[in-house]
N, C-alpha and C positions, 0 to 999 in steps of 0.2 A: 311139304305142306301137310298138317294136322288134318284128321278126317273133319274137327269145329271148323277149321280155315279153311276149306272146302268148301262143306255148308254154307258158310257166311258169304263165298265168293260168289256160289252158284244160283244157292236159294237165298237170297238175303231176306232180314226183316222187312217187315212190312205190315203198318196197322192201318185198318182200312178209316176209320174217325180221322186217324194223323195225315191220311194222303189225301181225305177228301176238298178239305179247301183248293190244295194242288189241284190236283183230281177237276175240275171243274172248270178250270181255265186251262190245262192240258186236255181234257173229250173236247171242249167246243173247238182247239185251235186243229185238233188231227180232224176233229169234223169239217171244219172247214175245208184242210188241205184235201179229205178223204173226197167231199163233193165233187173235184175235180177229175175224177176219175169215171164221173157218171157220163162224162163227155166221151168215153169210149164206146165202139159197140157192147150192145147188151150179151150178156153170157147167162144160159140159165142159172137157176137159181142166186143171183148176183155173183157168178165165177171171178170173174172181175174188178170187184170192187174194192176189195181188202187192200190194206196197207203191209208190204212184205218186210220183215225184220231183217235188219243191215248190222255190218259189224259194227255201226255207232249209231244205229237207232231205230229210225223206220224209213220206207221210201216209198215212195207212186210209182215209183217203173217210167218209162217213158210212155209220154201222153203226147197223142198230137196235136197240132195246133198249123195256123195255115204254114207259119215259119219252118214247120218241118217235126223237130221233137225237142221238145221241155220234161223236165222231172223236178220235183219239190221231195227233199230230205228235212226229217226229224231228228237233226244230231243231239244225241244225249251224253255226250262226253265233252264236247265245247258248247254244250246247251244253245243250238240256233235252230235257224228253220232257213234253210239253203235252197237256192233253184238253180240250173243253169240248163241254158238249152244245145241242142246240137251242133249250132254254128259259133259257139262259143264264149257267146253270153253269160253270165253270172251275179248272183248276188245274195247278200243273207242280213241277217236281222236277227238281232239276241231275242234268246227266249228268257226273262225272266217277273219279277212283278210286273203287272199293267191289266188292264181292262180286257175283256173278248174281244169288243167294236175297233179297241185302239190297235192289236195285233193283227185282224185280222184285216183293219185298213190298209195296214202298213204291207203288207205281203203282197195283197192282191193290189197296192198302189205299185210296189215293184213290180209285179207280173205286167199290168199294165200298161207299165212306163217303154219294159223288154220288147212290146210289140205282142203283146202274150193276151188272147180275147180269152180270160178267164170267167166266165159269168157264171155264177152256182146260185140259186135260190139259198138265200138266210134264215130260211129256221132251219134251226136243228132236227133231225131225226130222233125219233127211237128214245123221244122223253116226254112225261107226264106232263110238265107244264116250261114248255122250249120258250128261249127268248128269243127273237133276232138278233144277230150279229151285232148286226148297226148298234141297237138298241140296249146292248148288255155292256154299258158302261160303269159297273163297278168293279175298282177295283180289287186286283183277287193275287193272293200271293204264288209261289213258285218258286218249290224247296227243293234243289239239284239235286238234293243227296236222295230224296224221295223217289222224282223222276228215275233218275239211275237203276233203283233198287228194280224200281218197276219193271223196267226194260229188261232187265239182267233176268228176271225171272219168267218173260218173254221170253226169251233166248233157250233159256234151261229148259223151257216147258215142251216151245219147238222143236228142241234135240230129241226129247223122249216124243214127243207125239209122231216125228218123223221115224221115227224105228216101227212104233206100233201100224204107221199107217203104211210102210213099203213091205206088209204083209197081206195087204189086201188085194185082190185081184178085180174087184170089180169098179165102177165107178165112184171117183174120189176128189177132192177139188184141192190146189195147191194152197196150203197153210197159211193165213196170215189173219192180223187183226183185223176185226170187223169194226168199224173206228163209230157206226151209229150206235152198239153198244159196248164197246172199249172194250171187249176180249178179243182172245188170238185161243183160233176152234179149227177140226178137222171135221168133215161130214163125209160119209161113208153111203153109199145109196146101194137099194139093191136091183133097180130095175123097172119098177112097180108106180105109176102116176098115182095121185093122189088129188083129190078134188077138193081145194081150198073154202073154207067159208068165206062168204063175199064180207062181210061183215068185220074180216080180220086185219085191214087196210091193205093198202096197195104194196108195201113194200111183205110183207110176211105171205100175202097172195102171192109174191112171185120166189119168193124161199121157201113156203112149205108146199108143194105141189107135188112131191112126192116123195116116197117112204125113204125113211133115212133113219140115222144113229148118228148123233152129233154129240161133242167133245171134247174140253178145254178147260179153259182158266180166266175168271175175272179179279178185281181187286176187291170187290166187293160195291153194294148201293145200298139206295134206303130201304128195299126187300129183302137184302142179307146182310146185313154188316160185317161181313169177316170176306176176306181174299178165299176164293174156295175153287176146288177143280169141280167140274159136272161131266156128266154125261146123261141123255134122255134118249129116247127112241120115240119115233112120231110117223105114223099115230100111236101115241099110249097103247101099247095092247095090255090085255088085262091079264091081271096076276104079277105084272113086273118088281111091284112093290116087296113082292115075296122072297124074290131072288136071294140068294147068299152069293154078297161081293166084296171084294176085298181090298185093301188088305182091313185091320179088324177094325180102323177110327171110319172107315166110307159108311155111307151110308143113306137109305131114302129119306129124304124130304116131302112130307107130304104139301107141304106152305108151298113149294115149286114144282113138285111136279118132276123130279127128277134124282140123281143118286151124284151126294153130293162126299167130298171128302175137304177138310178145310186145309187148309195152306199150312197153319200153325203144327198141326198135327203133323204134314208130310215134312217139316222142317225138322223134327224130332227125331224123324224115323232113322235108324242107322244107315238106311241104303233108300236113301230118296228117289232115286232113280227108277231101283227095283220097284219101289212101293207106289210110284203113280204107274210105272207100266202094268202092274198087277191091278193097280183101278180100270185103265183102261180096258183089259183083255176080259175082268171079269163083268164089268160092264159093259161092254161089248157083246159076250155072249149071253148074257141075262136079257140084252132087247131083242137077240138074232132069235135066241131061242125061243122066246115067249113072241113073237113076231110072226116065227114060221119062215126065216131066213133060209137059204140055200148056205150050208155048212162048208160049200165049198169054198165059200168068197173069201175066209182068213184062211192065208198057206201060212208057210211054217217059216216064212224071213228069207236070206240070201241065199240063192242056188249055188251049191257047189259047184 
């Protein structure tokens, strides 16, 4: 394999204008499946609730229900949306054109039918102007090849974030998309509570309560337009904007608030790999440092 055929396999294209029609009837459908998952005990900071990447797409993990345990998969290689439960149940549904209201009938009418008391509140999270489920009956296309790309860069992103994150020694939450705003983020904590503005609603009241350095990858929205990696440290301590991080395309975003590097760029780069774990470690220490973090909490990777 060519180091392009590499590239192409691991980081594929990906235009954020090209995948948003996609985009937009894939967030509300993993939103929906993601709500499912509120039926578990609560974890701080929502430990919980993320959707974990599978070797063919995404998954809930097992959920209970009074029948025992059910799971809902996002296959991105035979494009469905699968459930089966513990006692041997099963069933799935194509994922491709159709409405939010008509897919997201269609699933929760099979969970239903299973014996499966799925009940989730219908508006969506974690958007400026959310429609209900029910209610979001336009139809909306759904381009496989795009999905795939997506996911594939999920995967890739994961590999590298899991390296950077089994260097940490202190409190860390297991990787996965956060499906109310469609990235897949690692948070790193140091110990330290942090007193939420009330004012900040209820779900960010119960994420940001204390001090952290968060870290990942979205496809991009209507406040960025381009697929970009970030990282932020919260609370903002001051002077972080200053930092020199790397590799040389990252960079602060003053519009967000954070040190952003864009996807196109890491697509470029001879060793992609290299060049986002060099974003992460040096954005990592730019929040620790400028934070006043205990230096202890990155070791140095796998103990001999």
């Amino acid at each position: 394999m060519t180091a392009d055929e590499s590239t192409s396999d691991f980081w594929p294209a990906l235009s954020c204008s090209a995948f948003e029609p996609t985009r937009n009837l894939l967030h509300m459908a993993l939103q929906a499946v993601g709500k499912l998952k509120l039926a578990e005990p609560f974890q701080a900071q929502w430990a919980e609730v993320p959707l974990w990447l599978s070797a063919r797409g995404l998954t809930t993990g097992p959920i209970r229900y009074a029948g025992g345990v059910y799971e809902v998969r996002a296959d991105f290689i035979s494009h469905e949306l699968q459930w089966l439960t513990g006692s041997g149940a099963s069933g799935q549904l194509p994922l491709g054109p159709t409405s939010v209201a008509a897919l997201v009938e269609a699933l929760f009418g099979q969970l239903r039918g299973a014996g499966i008391d799925a009940s989730i509140t219908l508006l969506p999270q974690e958007l400026p102007r959310p429609i209900p489920f029910n209610e979001d009956k336009e139809p909306r296309p759904y381009d496989r090849d795009l999905v795939n790309a997506w996911w594939r860069i999920l995967l890739s992103t994961q590999r590298v974030l899991r390296v950077f994150q089994g260097r940490f020694t202190g409190k860390t939450q297991p990787i996965g998309l956060m499906w109310g705003t469609l990235d897949i983020r690692v948070v790193f904590y140091n110990g330290k509570p942090v007193t939420p503005a009330q004012d900040i609603g209820f779900i960010r009241r119960n994420a940001m309560n204390a001090e952290l350095i968060e870290m990942g990858w979205w496809s991009g929205d209507a406040s960025y337009p381009r697929p970009a990696f970030y990282s932020f440290t919260y609370p903002q301590p001051k002077g972080i904007e200053n930092a020199k991080v790397a590799p040389a395309a990252a960079r602060w975003d003053a519009g967000m608030g954070e040190f952003l590097l864009d996807y196109d760029d890491l697509r470029q780069s001879g060793d992609p790999e290299r060049d986002l774990l060099s974003f992460l470690e040096s954005t990592y220490h730019a929040g620790a440092t400028a934070a006043g973090w205990d230096s202890g909490l990155l070791g140095g990777g796998r103990p001999e």
